[in-house]
N, C-alpha and C positions, 0 to 999 in steps of 0.2 A: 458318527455323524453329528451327535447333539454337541460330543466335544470340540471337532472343528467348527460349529455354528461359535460356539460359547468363545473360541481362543480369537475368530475372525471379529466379535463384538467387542470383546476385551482392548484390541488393537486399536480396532475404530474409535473407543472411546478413549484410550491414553491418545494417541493420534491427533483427536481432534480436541481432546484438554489443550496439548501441548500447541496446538497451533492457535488455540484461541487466550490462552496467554498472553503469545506472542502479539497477538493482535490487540489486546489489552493493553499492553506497553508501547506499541505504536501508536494507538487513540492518546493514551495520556502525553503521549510525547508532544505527537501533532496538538491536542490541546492548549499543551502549556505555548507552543510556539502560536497559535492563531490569539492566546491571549496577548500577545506581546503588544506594548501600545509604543515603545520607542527601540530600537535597534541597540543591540547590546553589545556594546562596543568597549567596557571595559574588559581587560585581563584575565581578571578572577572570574566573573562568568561565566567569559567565552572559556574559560581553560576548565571550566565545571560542564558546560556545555556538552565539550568535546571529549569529554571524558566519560561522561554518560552515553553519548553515540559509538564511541570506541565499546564500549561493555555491551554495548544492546545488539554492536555488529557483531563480537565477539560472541555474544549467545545467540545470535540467528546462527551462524559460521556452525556451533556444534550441535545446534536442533537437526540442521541439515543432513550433517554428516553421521549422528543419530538417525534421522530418517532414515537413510539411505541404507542403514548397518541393518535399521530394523526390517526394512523391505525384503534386504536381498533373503536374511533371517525367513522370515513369513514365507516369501516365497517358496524356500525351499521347502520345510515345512508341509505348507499347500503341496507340493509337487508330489512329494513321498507319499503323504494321506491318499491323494486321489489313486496314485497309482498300486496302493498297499489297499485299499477298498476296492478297486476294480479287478483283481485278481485274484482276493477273494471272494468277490462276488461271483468270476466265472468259475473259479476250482468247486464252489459250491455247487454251482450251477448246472456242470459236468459229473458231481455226485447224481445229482437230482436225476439226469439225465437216465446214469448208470443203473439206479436204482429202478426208473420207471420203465427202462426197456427189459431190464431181469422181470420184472411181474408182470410188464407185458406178453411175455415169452414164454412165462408158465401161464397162463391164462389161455394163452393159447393165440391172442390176438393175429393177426397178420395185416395190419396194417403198423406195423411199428413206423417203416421210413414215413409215413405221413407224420407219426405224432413228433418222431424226433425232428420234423423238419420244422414242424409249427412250435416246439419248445426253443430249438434255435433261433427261431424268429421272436420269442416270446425272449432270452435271452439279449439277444443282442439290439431288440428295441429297447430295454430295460439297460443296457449298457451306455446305449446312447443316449438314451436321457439323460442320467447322470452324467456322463462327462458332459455333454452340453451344459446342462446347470452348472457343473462346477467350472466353465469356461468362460458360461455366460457372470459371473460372480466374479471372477478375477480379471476381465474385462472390464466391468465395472470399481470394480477396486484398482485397477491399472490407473482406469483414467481419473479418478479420484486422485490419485498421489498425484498425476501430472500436475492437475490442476493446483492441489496444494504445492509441491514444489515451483511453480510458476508465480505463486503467488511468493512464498519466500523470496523468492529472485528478485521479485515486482518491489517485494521491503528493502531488502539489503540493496537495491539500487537507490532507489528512494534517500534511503538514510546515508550512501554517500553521497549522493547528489545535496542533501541537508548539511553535510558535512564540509561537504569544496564549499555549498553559499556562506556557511557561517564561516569559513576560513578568507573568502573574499572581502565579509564586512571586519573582519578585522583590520585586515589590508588597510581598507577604505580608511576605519579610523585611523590608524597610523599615517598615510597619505597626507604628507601636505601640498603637494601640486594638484593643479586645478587636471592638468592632462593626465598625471598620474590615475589622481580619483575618476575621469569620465573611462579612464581602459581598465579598471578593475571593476567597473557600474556596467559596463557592456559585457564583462566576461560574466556577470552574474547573472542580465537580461538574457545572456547566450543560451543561460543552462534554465533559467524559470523566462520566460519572455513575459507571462503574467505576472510579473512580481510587481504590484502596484507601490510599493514601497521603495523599491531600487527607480522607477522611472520617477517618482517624485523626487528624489535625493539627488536623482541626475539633474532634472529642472534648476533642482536649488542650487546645484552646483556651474549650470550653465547661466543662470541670473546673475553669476560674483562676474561673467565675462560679458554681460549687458548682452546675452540672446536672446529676449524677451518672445521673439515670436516661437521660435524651437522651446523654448521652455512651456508656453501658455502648449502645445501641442504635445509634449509628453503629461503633463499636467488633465489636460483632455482625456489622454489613455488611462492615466491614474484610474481616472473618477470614474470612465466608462466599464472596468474590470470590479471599484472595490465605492459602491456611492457612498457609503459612511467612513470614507479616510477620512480624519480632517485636513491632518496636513499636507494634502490634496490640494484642498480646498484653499489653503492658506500660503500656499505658494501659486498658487494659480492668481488669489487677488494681488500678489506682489507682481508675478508679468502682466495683468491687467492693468495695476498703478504706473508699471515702468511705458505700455502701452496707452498711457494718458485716458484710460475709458474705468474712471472711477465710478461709476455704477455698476459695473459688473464685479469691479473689487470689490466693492460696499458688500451685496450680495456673496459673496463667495466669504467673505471676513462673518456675517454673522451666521452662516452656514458652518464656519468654522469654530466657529464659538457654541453651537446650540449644538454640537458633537462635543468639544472638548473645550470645556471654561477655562484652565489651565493657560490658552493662548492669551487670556487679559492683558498678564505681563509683558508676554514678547510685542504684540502692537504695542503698545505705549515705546517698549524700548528700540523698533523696530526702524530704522531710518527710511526705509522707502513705506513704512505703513503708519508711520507714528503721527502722521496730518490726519487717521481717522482713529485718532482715541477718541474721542466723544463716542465710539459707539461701543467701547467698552463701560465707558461712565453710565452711557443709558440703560445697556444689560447690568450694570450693579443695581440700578435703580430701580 
């Protein structure tokens, strides 16, 4: 008994090492990608990228199939114990029995069938407990693998799903039509619909065809999913400029600047925002 307690915790803990690894490598991943502050659009990157999602699918792929080897493993295992314990427990049981009704018999007694009916009862509530505990344990351990296996599935989705977006924004860089880039930005919204970064790049990309009001409105979605994008913010005062309501671009420009100073440059060089460089002069100031 003490050694199946001892082999059932040994698992549990390589088990849940091994899944919590994994989840290790998923936090740092997810990490490095929420650090991202511009889209990664060169070669060498994305081909680094992808290379690292290819290895991380690749070892979820055989934790899995590990899993699954070491389950069936255990199970069995479990299956043989209980039923290699339960059969000795009744062979022994049936000694006991044999023995208690011989010295009942020289003794004289004459109530044997009572005691051997209360020892069989004494027997086989004691059988039933055990197997209930050890059903009620592998029930629990059942639904434990579910859940972690569900959660692997929940990764390995995930990280292709991260996989097809970083294959689309390649696309996108390579894309030099305007119509090309807006059906490779809807195939990405397809798969993240919160992607505050794809519906800003879309804006930017519907202001090169003067849609100012369709742009100020995905711009809107931007800001209402991610309040600290900047450039959110900074394509949004460009459909406000293009939409003649230079107050509200004003506001959205130094909004954009008290997130990411960086845009100093592109206002000045910006042709629909370049009539408010002064208020990058002022922020130098």
């Amino acid at each position: 008994m003490r050694f199946l307690t001892i082999l059932l915790l040994m698992f549990s803990f390589i088990f849940a090492q091994n899944l919590q690894d994994t989840e290790k490598k998923d936090q740092i991943l997810q990490d490095k990608i929420d650090k991202l502050e511009k889209p990664m659009y060169t070669p060498f990157v994305e081909n680094f990228i992808l290379n690292e999602l290819k290895a991380l699918r690749q070892e979820n792929k055989e934790l899995k199939i590990e899993l699954h080897q070491t389950l069936a493993k255990k199970e069995v295992e479990i299956s043989n114990n209980v039923i290699n314990y339960a059969t000795s427990t009744i062979n022994n049981m049936f000694y006991i029995i044999a023995a208690a009704s011989t010295i009942f018999v020289i003794v004289g007694w004459n109530s044997i069938r009572d005691v051997n009916e209360k020892i069989k009862n004494i027997i086989e509530e004691k059988t039933s407990k055990t197997i209930n505990q050890y059903e009620k344990r592998l029930a629990t351990f059942e639904t434990d693998l579910k859940n972690r296996s569900r959660q692997v599935k929940q990764n390995q989705m995930e990280i292709e799903r991260t996989n097809n977006v970083h294959s689309l924004w390649v696309r996108v860089s390579q894309e030099t039509t305007i119509n090309g880039k807006l059906e490779i930005l809807d195939e990405i919204l397809s798969i993240r619909p919160d992607d505050s970064e794809a519906l800003t790049y879309k804006a930017e990309t519907i202001l090169e065809i003067g849609e100012a009001h369709w742009a100020l409105s995905l711009t809107n979605q931007a800001i209402s999913i991610d309040k600290d994008y900047a450039n959110a913010y900074y394509q949004r005062a460009k459909a406000y400029t293009v939409l003649n309501q230079d107050n509200n671009a004003i506001e959205d420009l130094e909004k954009a600047l008290s997130l990411n100073e960086s845009y100093t440059d592109e206002i000045k060089n910006d042709e629909v925002l370049s009539k408010f460089s002064y208020i990058t002069e002022t922020k130098e100031v």
